[in-house]
C-alpha positions as a Python dict, from the first residue, in 0.01 Angstrom:
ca = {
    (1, 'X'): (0, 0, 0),
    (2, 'X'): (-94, 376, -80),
    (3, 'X'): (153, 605, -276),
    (4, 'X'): (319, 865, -92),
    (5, 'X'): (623, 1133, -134),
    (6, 'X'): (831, 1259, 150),
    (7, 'X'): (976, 1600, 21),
    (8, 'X'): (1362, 1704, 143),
    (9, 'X'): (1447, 2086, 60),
    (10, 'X'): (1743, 2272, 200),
    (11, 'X'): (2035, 2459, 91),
    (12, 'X'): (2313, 2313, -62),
    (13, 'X'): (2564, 2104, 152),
    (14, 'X'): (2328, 2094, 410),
    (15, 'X'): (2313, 1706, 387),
    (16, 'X'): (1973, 1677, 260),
    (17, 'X'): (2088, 1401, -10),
    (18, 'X'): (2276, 1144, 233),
    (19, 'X'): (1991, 1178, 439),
    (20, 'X'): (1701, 1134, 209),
    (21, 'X'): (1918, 821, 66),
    (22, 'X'): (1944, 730, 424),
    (23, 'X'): (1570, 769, 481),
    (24, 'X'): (1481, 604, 144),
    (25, 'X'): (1639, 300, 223),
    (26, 'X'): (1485, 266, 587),
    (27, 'X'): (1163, 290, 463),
    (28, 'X'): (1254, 84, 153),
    (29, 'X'): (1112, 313, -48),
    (30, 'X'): (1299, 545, -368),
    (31, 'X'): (1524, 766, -383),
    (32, 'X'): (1513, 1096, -622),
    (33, 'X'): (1801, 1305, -614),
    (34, 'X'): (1635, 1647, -857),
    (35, 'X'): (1993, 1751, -774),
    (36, 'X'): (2175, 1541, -1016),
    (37, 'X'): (1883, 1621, -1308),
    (38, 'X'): (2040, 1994, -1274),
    (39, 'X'): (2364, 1912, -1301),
    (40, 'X'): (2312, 1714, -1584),
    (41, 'X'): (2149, 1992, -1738),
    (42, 'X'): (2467, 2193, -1658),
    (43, 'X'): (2690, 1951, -1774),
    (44, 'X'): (2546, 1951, -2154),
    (45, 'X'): (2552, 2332, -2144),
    (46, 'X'): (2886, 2285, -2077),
    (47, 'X'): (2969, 2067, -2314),
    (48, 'X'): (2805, 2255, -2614),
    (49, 'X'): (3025, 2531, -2478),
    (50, 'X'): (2725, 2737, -2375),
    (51, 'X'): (2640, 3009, -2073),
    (52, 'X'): (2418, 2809, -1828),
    (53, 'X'): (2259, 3208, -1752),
    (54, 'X'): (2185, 3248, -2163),
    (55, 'X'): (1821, 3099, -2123),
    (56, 'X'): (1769, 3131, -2552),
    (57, 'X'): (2094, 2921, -2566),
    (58, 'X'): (2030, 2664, -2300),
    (59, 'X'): (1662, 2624, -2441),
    (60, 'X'): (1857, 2515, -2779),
    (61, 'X'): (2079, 2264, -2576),
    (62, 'X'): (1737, 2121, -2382),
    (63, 'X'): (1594, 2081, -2664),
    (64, 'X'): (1869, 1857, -2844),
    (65, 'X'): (1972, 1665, -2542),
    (66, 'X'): (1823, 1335, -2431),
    (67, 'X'): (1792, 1321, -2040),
    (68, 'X'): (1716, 1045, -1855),
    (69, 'X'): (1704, 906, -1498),
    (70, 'X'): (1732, 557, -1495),
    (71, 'X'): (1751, 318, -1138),
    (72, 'X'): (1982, 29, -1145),
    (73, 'X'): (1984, -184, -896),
    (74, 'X'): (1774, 97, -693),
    (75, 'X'): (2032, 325, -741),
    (76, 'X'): (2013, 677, -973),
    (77, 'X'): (2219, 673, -1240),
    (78, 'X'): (2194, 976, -1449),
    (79, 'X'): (2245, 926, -1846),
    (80, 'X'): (2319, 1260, -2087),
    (81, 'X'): (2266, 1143, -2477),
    (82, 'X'): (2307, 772, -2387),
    (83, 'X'): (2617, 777, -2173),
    (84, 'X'): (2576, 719, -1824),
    (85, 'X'): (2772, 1057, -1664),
    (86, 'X'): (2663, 1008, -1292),
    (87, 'X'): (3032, 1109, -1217),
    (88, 'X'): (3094, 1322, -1415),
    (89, 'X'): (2836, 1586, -1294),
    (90, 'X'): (2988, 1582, -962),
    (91, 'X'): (3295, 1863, -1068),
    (92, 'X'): (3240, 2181, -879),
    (93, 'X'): (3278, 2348, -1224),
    (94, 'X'): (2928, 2163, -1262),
    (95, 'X'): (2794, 2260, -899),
    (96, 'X'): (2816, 2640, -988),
    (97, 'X'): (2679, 2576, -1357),
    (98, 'X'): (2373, 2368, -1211),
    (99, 'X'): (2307, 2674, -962),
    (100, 'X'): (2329, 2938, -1274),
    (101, 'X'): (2098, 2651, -1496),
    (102, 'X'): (1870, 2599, -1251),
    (103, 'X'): (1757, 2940, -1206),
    (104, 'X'): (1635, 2927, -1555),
    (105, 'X'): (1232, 2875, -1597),
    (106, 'X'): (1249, 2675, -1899),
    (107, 'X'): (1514, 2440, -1699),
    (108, 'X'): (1317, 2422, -1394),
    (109, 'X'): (937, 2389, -1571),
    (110, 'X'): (1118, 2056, -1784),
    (111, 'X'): (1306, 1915, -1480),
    (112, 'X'): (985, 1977, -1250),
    (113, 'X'): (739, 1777, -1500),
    (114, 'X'): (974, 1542, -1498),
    (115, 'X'): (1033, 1445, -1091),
    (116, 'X'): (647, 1491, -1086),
    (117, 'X'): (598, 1220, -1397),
    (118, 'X'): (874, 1051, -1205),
    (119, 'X'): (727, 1031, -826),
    (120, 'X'): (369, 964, -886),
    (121, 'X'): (456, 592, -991),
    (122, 'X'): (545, 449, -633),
    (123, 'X'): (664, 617, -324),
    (124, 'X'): (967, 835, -282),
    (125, 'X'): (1127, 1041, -88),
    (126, 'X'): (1286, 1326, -325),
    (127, 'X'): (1537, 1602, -228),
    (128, 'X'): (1550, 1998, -343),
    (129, 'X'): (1547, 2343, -369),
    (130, 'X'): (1162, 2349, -451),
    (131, 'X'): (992, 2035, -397),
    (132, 'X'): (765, 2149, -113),
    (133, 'X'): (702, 2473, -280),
    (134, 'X'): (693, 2336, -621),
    (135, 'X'): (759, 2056, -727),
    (136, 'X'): (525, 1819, -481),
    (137, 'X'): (311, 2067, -269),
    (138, 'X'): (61, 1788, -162),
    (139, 'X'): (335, 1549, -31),
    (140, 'X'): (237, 1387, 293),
    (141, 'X'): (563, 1463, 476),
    (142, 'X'): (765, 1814, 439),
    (143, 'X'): (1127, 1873, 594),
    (144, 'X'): (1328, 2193, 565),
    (145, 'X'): (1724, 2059, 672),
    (146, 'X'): (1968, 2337, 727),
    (147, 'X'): (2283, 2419, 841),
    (148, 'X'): (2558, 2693, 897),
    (149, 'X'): (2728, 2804, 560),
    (150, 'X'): (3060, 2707, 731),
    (151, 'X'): (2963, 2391, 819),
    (152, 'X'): (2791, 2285, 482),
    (153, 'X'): (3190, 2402, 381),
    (154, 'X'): (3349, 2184, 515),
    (155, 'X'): (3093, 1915, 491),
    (156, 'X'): (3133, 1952, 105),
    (157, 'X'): (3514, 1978, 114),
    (158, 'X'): (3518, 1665, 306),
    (159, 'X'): (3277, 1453, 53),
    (160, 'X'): (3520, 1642, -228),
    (161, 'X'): (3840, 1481, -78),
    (162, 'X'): (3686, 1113, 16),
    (163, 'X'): (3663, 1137, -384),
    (164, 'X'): (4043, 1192, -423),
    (165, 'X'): (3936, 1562, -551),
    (166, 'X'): (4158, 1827, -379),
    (167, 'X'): (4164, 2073, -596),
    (168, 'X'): (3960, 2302, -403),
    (169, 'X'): (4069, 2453, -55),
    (170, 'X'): (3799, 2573, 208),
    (171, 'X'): (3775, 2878, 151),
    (172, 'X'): (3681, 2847, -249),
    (173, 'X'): (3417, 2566, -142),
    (174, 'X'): (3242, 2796, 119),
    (175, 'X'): (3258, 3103, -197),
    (176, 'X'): (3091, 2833, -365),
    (177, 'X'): (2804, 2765, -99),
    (178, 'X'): (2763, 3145, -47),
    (179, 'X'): (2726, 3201, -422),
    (180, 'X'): (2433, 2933, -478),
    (181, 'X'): (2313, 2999, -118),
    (182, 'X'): (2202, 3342, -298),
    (183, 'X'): (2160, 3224, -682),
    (184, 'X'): (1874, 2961, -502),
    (185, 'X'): (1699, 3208, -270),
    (186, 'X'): (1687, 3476, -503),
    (187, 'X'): (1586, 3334, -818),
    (188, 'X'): (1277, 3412, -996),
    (189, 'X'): (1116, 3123, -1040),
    (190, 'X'): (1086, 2870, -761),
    (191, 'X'): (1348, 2985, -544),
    (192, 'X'): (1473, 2788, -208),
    (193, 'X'): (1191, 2867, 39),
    (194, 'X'): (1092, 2700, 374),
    (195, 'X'): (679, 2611, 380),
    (196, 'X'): (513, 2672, 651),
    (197, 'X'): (436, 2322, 694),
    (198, 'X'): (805, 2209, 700),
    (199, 'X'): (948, 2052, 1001),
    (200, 'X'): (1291, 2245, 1047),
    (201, 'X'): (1610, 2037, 1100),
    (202, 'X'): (1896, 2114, 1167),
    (203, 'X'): (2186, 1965, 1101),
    (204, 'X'): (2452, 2190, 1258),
    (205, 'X'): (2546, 1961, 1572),
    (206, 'X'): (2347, 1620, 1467),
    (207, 'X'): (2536, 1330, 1270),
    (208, 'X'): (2362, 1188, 1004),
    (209, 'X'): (2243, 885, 1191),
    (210, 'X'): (2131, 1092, 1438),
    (211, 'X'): (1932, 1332, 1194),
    (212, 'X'): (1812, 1049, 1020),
    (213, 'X'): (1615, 892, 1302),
    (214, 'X'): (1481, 1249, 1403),
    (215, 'X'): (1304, 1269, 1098),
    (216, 'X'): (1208, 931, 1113),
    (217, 'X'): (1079, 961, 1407),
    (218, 'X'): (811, 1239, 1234),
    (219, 'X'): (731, 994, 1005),
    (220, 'X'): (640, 663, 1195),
    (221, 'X'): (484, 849, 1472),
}
């Protein structure tokens, strides 16, 4: 059976990772969340007390750390200098640090050799900012999935809470979406952009399910 990569890119919130999951285990192929590589990125910044925007400083922290992606039991776990911190890069003090990080070319051009390293090994269906643009411009099926700011909000306040975090109220968590809505579009290198040859979905007044088996329905026909 030939390799092939199915490429997710959207905005944050917009539900891009349930569904590629969703999508991933239809087709019973992988999963690659690029997602969770920036945050881990983020989170070691953090953790060596450093600005994720100070590129010289985050270059230092890159090149100390030891970053991997392992799949256990087909799931992504992510591991940061041997310890497996798949939950702990899911803080929104780590959301806003992996939008910051990931604007940062010498981030993006190690995380990006990575997923491509990554992907070319069996078929996957990977989610982004970039990875039609970028990161996998010759994959054989592109999807742009979008959604209002408001209801990406509330989406992300609702996955936040299911998690026994309330911390945050609505109106910081949409701040939040609004902030990296910008910090992804307008970055320098490899900002969030829709290709051409993207199939547009949106998610606005679809369930999962039911946005799930539109875009399968791309695929298989």
């Amino acid at each position: 059976m030939s390799i092939y990569q199915i490429a997710v890119d959207g905005p944050s919130g917009s539900g891009k990772s349930t569904l590629a999951k969703g999508v991933a285990h239809d087709l019973k192929i992988m999963y690659l969340d690029t997602g969770a590589m920036y945050r881990t990125c983020a989170l070691a910044a953090l953790k060596a007390s450093v600005s994720p925007r100070d590129e010289r400083a985050v270059s230092t922290v890159m090149a100390a750390m030891n970053l991997e992606v392992r799949f256990m039991d087909n799931t992504q776990h992510m591991f940061l200098d041997g310890n497996d911190v798949s939950g702990l890069i899911r803080t929104p003090e780590v959301s806003v640090a992996a939008s910051d990080i990931s604007a940062l070319a010498v981030v993006r051009r190690s995380m990006v050799d990575m997923q491509r390293k990554i992907s070319a090994s069996q078929s996957f269906v990977i989610d982004g900012r970039d990875i039609a643009s970028n990161v996998l411009p010759n994959a054989k099926y592109k999807f742009y999935v979008t959604a209002k700011a408001s209801t990406r909000a509330r989406r992300r306040l609702a996955e936040l809470n299911e998690r026994g975090d309330f911390s945050q109220k609505y109106e910081e968590v949409l701040r939040d979406i609004e902030y990296r809505d910008e910090q992804d579009s307008r970055r320098e290198f490899a900002p969030l952009v829709r290709v051409p040859e993207a199939i547009v979905i949106d998610t606005d007044d679809f369930t999962i399910e039911e946005t799930k088996n539109l875009l399968l329905s791309y695929i298989r026909e």
